[in-house]
C-alpha positions as CSV (number, residue, x, y, z in Angstrom):
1,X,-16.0,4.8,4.3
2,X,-16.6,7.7,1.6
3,X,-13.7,10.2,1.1
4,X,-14.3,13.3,-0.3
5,X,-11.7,14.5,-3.4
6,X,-10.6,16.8,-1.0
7,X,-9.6,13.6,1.6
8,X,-8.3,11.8,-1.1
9,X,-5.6,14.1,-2.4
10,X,-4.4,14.4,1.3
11,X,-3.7,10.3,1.3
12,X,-1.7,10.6,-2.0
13,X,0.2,13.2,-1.1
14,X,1.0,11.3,2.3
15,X,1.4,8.0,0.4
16,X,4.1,9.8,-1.6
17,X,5.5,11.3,1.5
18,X,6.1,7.4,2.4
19,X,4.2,7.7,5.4
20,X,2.3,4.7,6.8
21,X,-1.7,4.1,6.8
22,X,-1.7,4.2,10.6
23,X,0.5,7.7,10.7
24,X,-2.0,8.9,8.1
25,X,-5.2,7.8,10.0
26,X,-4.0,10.0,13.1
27,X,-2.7,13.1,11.0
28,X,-6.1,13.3,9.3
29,X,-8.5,11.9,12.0
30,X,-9.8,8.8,9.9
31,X,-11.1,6.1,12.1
32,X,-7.6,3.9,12.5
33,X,-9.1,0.3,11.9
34,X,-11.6,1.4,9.1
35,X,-8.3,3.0,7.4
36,X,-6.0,0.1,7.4
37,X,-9.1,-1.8,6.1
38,X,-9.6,0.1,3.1
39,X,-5.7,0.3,2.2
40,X,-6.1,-3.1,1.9
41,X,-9.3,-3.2,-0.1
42,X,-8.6,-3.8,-4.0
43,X,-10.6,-1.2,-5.9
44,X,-11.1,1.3,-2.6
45,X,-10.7,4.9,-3.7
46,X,-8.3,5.4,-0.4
47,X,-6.2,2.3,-1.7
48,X,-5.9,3.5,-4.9
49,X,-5.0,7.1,-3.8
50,X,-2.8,5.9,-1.4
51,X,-1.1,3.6,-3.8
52,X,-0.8,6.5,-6.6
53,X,1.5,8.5,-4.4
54,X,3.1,6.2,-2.9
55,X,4.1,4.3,-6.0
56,X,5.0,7.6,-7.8
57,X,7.7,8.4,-4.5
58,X,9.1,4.6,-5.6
59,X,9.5,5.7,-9.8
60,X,11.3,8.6,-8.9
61,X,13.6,6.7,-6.2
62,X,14.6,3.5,-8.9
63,X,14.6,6.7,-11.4
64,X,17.7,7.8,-8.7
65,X,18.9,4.9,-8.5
66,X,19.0,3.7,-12.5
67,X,20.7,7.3,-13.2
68,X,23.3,6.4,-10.4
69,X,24.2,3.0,-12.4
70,X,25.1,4.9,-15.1
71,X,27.8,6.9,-12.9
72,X,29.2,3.4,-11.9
73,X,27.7,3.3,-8.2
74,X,28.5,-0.7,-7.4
75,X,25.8,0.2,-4.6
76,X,22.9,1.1,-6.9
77,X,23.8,-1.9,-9.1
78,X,23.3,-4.0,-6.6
79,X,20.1,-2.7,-6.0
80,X,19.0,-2.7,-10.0
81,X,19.6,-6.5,-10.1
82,X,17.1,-7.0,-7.0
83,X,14.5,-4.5,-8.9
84,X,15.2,-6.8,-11.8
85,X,14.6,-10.2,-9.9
86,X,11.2,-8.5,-8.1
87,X,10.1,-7.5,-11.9
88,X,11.0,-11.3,-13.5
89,X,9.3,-13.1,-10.8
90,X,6.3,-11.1,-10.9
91,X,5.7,-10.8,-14.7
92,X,7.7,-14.8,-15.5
């Protein structure tokens, strides 16, 4: 499917609003199926834009969550060392 700019800047600002590829097909009319299939496309300008926002919501959240570590939160420790493990097996 071909999104316009206009389309595209709609599905990063939903990806960083966290919401799903199926509540995103509904809000903006997009064929549900033909969606979900481009989300999961490598490369596809709806991926990517999705992808953008949402990964940019997930910065700012482990951004949260490193600042709370440095107030002594045993809680956001906890959830550092499980970022750290995802990070080592994906780059070790």
């Amino acid at each position: 499917m071909e999104y316009s700019n206009d389309l595209l800047k709609k599905i990063e600002t939903m990806g960083a609003d966290m919401m799903t590829p199926l509540e995103i097909s509904v809000l903006l009319d997009i064929d549900e199926d033909e969606f979900q299939d481009d989300i999961k496309t490598h490369g596809s300008a709806a991926r990517s834009a999705y992808l953008r926002g949402y990964i940019r919501t997930v910065h700012e959240i482990k951004k949260n969550i490193r600042d709370l570590c440095d107030t002594g939160s045993p809680s956001a420790v906890e959830q550092s060392v499980g970022f750290i493990k995802e990070i080592e097996q994906q780059i070790i």
